[in-house]
C-alpha positions as CSV (number, residue, x, y, z in Angstrom):
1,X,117.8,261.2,98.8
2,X,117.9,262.1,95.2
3,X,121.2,264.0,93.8
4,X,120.6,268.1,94.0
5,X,121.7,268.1,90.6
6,X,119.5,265.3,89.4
7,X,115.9,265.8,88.0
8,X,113.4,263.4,90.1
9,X,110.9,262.6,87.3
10,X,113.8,261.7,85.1
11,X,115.1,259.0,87.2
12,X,111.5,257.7,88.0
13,X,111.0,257.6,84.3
14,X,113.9,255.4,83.8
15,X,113.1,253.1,86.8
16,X,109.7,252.3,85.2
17,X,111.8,251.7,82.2
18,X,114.8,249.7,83.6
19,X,111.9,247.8,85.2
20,X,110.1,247.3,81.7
21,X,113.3,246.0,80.0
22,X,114.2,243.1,82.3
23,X,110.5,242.4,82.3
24,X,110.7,241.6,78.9
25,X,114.0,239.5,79.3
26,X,112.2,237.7,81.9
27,X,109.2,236.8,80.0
28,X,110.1,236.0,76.9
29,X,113.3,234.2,78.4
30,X,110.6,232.1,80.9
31,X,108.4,231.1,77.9
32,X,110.7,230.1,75.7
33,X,111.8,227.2,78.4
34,X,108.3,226.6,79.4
35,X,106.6,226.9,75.9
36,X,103.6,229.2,77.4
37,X,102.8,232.4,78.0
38,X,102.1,234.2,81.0
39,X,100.1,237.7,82.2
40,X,103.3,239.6,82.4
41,X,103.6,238.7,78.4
42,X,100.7,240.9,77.9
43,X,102.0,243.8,79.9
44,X,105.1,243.6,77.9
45,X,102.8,243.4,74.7
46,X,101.5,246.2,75.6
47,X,105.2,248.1,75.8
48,X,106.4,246.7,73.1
49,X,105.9,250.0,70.6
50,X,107.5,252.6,73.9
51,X,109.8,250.2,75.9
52,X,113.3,250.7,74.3
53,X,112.4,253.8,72.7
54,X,112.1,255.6,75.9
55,X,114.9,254.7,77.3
56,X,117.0,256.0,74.1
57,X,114.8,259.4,74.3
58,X,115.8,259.7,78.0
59,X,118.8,258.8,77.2
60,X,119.6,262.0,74.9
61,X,117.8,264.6,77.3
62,X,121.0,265.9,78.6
63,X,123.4,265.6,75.8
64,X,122.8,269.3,74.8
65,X,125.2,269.9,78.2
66,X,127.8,268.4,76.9
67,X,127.7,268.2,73.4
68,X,129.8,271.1,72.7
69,X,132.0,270.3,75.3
70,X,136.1,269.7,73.7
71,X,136.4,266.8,72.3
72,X,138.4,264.8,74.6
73,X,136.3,265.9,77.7
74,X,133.1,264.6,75.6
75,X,134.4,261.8,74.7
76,X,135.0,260.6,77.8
77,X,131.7,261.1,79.1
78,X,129.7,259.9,76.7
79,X,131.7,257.6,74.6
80,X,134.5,255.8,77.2
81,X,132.3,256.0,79.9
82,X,129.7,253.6,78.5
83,X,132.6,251.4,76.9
84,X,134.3,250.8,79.7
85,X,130.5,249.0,80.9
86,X,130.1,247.0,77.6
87,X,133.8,246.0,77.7
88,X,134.0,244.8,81.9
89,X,130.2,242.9,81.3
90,X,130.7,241.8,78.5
91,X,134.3,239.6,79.4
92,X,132.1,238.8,82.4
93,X,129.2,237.7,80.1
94,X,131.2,235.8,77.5
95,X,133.4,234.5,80.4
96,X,130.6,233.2,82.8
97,X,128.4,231.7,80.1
98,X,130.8,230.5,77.1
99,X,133.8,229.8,79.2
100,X,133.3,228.2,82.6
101,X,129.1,227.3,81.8
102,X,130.0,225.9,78.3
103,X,133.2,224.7,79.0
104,X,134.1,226.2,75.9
105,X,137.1,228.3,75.8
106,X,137.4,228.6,71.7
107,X,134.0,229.8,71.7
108,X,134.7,232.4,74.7
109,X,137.5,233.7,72.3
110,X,135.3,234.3,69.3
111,X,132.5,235.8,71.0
112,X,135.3,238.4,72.5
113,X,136.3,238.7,69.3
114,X,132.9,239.5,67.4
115,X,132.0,241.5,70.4
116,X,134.2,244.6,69.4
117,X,131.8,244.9,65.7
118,X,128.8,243.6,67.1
119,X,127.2,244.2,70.2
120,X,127.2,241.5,72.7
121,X,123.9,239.9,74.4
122,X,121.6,242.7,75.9
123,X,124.4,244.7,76.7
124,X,123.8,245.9,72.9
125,X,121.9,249.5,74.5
126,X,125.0,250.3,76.1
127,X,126.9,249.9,73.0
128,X,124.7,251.6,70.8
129,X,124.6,254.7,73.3
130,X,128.2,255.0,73.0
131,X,128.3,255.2,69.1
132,X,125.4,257.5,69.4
133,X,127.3,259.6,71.0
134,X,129.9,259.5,68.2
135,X,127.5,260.2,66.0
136,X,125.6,263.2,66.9
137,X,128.8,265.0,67.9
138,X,129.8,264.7,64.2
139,X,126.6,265.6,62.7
140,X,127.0,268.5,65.3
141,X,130.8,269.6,63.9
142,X,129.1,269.4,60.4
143,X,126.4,271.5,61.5
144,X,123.7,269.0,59.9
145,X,120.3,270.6,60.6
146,X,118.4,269.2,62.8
147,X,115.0,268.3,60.5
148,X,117.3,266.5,57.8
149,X,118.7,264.2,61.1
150,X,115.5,263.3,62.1
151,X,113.5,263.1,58.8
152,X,116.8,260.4,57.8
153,X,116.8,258.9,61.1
154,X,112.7,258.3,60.9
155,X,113.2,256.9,57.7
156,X,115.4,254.4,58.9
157,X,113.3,253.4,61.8
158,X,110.2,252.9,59.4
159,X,111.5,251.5,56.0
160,X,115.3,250.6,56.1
161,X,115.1,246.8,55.5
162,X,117.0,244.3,58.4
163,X,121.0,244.1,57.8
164,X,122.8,241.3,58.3
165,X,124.9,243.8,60.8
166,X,123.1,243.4,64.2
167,X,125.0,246.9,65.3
168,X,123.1,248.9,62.0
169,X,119.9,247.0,62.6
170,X,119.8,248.5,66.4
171,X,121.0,251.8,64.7
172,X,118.1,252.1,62.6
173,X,115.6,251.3,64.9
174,X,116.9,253.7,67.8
175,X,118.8,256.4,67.2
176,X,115.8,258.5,66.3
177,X,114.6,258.3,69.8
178,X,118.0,259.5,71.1
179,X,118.2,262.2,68.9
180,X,114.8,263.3,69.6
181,X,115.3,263.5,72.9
182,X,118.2,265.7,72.1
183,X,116.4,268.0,70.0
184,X,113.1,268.1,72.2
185,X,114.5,268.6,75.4
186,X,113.1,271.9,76.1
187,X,109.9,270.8,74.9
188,X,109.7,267.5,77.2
189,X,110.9,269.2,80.5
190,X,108.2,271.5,79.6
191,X,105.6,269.9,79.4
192,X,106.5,267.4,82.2
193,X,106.9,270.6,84.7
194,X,103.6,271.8,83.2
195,X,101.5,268.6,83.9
196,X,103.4,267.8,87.5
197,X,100.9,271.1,88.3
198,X,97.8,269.8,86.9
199,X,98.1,266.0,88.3
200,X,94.7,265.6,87.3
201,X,94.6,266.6,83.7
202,X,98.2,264.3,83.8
203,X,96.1,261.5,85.1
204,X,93.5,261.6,82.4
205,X,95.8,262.2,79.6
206,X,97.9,259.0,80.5
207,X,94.6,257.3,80.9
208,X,93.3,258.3,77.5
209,X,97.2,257.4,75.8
210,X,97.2,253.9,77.2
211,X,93.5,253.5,75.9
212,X,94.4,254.5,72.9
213,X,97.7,252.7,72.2
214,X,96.5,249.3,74.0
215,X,93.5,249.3,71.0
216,X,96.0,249.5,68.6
217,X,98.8,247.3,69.7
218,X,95.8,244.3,70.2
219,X,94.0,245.3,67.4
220,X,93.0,242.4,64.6
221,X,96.2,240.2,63.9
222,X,97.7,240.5,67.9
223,X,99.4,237.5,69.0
224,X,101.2,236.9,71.9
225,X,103.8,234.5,71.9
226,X,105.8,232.8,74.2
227,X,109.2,234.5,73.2
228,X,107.6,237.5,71.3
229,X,104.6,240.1,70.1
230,X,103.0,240.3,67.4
231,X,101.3,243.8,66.8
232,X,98.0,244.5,65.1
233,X,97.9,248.4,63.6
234,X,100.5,249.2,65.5
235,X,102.9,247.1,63.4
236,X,102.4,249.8,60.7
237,X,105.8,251.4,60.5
238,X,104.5,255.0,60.5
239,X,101.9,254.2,63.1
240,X,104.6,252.4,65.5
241,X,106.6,255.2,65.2
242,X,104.3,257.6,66.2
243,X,103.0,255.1,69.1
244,X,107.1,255.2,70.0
245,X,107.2,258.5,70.4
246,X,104.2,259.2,71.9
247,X,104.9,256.3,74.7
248,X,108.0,257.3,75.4
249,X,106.9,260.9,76.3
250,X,104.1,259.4,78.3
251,X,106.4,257.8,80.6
252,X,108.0,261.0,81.4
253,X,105.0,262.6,82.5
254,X,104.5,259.2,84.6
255,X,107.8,259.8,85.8
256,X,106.8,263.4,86.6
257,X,103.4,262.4,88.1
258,X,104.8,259.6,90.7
259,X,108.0,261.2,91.3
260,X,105.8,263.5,93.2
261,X,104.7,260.5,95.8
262,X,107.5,259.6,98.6
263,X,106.4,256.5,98.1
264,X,107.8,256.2,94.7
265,X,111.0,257.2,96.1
266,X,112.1,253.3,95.3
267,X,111.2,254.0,92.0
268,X,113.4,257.2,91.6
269,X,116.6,255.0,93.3
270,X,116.3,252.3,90.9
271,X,116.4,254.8,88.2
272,X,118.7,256.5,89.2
273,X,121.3,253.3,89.3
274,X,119.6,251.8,86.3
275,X,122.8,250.9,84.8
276,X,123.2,249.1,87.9
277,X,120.8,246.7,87.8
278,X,121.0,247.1,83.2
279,X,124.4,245.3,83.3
280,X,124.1,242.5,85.7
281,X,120.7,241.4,85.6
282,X,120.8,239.0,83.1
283,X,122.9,236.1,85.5
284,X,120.5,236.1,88.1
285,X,117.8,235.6,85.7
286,X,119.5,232.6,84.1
287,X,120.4,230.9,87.3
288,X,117.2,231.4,89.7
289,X,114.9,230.2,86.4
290,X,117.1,227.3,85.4
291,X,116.8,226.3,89.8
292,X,113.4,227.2,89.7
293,X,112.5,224.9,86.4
294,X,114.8,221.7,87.2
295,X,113.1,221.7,91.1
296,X,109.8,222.2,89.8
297,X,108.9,224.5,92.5
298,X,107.5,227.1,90.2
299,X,106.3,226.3,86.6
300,X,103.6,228.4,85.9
301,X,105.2,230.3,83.1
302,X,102.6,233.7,84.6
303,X,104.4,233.3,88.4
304,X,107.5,232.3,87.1
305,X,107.9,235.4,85.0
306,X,107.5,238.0,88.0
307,X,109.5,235.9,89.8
308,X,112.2,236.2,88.0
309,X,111.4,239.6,87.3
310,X,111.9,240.5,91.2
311,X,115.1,238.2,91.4
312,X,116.4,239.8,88.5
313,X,115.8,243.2,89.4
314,X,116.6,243.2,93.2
315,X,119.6,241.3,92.9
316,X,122.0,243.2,91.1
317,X,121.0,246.1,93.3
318,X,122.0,243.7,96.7
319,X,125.2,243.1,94.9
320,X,125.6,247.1,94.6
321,X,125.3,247.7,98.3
322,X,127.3,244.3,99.1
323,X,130.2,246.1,97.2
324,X,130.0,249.4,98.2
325,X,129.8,247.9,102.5
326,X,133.1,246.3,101.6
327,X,134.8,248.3,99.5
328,X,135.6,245.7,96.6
329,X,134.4,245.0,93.4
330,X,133.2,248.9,92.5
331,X,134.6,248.7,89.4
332,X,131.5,246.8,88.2
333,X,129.2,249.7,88.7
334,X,131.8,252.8,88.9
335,X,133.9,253.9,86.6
336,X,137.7,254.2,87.5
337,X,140.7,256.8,87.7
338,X,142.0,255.3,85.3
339,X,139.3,254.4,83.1
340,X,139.1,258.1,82.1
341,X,140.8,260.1,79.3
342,X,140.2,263.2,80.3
343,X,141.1,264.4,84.1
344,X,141.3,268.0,83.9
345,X,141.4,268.4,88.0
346,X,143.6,265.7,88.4
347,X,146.7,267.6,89.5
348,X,144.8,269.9,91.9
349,X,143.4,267.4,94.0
350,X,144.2,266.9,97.1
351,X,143.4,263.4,97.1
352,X,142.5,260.3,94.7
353,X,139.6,261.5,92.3
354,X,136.3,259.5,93.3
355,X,135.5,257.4,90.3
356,X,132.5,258.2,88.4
357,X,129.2,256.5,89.4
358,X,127.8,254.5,86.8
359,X,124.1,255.7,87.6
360,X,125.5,259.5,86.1
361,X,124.8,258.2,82.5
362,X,122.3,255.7,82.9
């Protein structure tokens, strides 16, 4: 059962998300080793202007609770908590890969290293929600309107060439959506609450969105390749922009439309822990493709793809229950006692604080 103080359609909109992200990683990792491409390359092709772009937009529904919170309390929720994630996956990561895989502990050390300035491995969305939190806070003590922020931040998604900094490139290109789902919370939950009541005119207006944003994403000069997407119109900055936006809100009135269906109640749970599966997926994925490849049991770079996919998604989520039935190993998914720096009820608690699931701030 969902949280009282969680909002269904929200965490159903992140589990389509969550499982549009490692479907990406899954495809494009499979055909870069098999040199093809497969059917769940299209459906990613297809995502490719919304995918990230909603989650950053989700993402920044709920900061307006806490943004004018003190500044120590903030910061702990939505600066430490995420950094305490990219700091415990990414030592595992690094570790895992560089260290015991490689067999090579110099490299190991420098990745550590370069992983404090630049964002480590696909780990980089929990890094940049932490300095996005930074970020708006300040703009918020400087009292920076609200159309300047966005007009600057759209700017940069559209026009600001590639740094050499992978930490400003993923800046530019996101932090619009995060703040716009800042400033357009009211707006979203609106119009979600308003469409969950008319499922039908929901249905058509999703229907008539994808029509219209599958046309322009495999217009004239589409291609889909085995470790990317090439966009037709849709590559126009301006256009992909609007095509961001517009995806991402569609997903919430998906989110709002299926969350209405018990059976989408997986959906909702995956969502809800999306962190969860975020931060360990990517080990499964590299170990059940490399088995699957060097047995040639499955090759077909289409079947592959979704299998990986399932293993990739369902595994870090066995691991969750594994470590919650024993007792052990929550640290990977909750946060800590003593990972906070701020525990205002602390002294008048009668017993240890329960650490903070990582699902909160998904």
């Amino acid at each position: 059962m969902s949280s009282p103080n969680r909002m269904p359609w929200v965490d159903t909109a992140k589990g389509l998300s969550i499982i549009l992200v490692v479907m990406m990683y899954s495809a494009y990792n499979t055909g870069e080793y098999t040199g093809g491409v497969g059917f769940l390359h299209y459906v990613i092709g297809f995502a490719t202007p919304f995918r990230m772009p909603e989650f950053f937009l989700i993402s920044g529904l709920f900061l307006s609770q806490v943004i004018d919170r003190p500044w120590r309390r903030y910061v702990d929720r939505r600066v430490v908590h995420y950094l305490y994630f990219y700091v415990l996956w990414a030592l595992i990561s690094i570790g895992l890969k560089i260290g015991i895989f490689s067999r090579d502990p110099a490299g190991m050390l420098h990745d550590l290293a370069m992983a404090i300035v630049q964002p480590y491995g696909v780990l980089w969305f929990i890094y940049m929600l932490a300095v996005f939190g930074i970020v708006i806070r300040v703009l918020r003590e400087f009292r920076v309107p609200h159309w300047i922020v966005i007009l600057a931040a759209a700017a940069l998604q559209m026009w600001a060439p590639k740094p050499d900094s992978y930490a400003l490139e993923q800046f530019a290109a996101y932090f619009v959506f995060f703040y716009l789902g800042f400033v357009l919370a009211p707006l979203i939950f609106r119009l979600v609450e308003w469409t969950q009541a008319r499922p039908a005119v929901a249905v058509a207006g999703l229907l008539g969105w994808a029509v219209v944003n599958g046309l322009l994403v495999y217009s004239p000069g589409y291609a889909v390749q085995p470790v990317g997407m090439q966009m037709g119109l849709a590559a126009w900055p301006p256009l992909h922009l609007a095509l961001a936006v517009a995806g991402a809100v569609a997903l919430c009135v998906a989110g709002g439309f299926l969350s209405k269906f018990a059976s989408m109640e997986w959906l909702r749970w995956l969502g809800e822990h999306s962190l969860v599966v975020y931060v360990a997926f990517t080990i499964p994925m590299s170990i059940f493709r490399g088995v699957m490849l060097a047995s040639g049991l499955l090759t077909d770079t289409g079947m592959l793809s979704l299998a990986v996919l399932l293993v990739s998604v369902v595994s870090p989520v066995v691991l969750y229950f594994i470590v919650k039935r024993i007792g052990f190993g929550t640290f990977l998914f909750e946060r800590p006692a003593w990972a906070h720096v701020d525990r205002p009820n602390v002294a008048k608690a009668p017993s240890k604080p329960m650490p903070r699931p990582a699902r909160e701030a998904a």
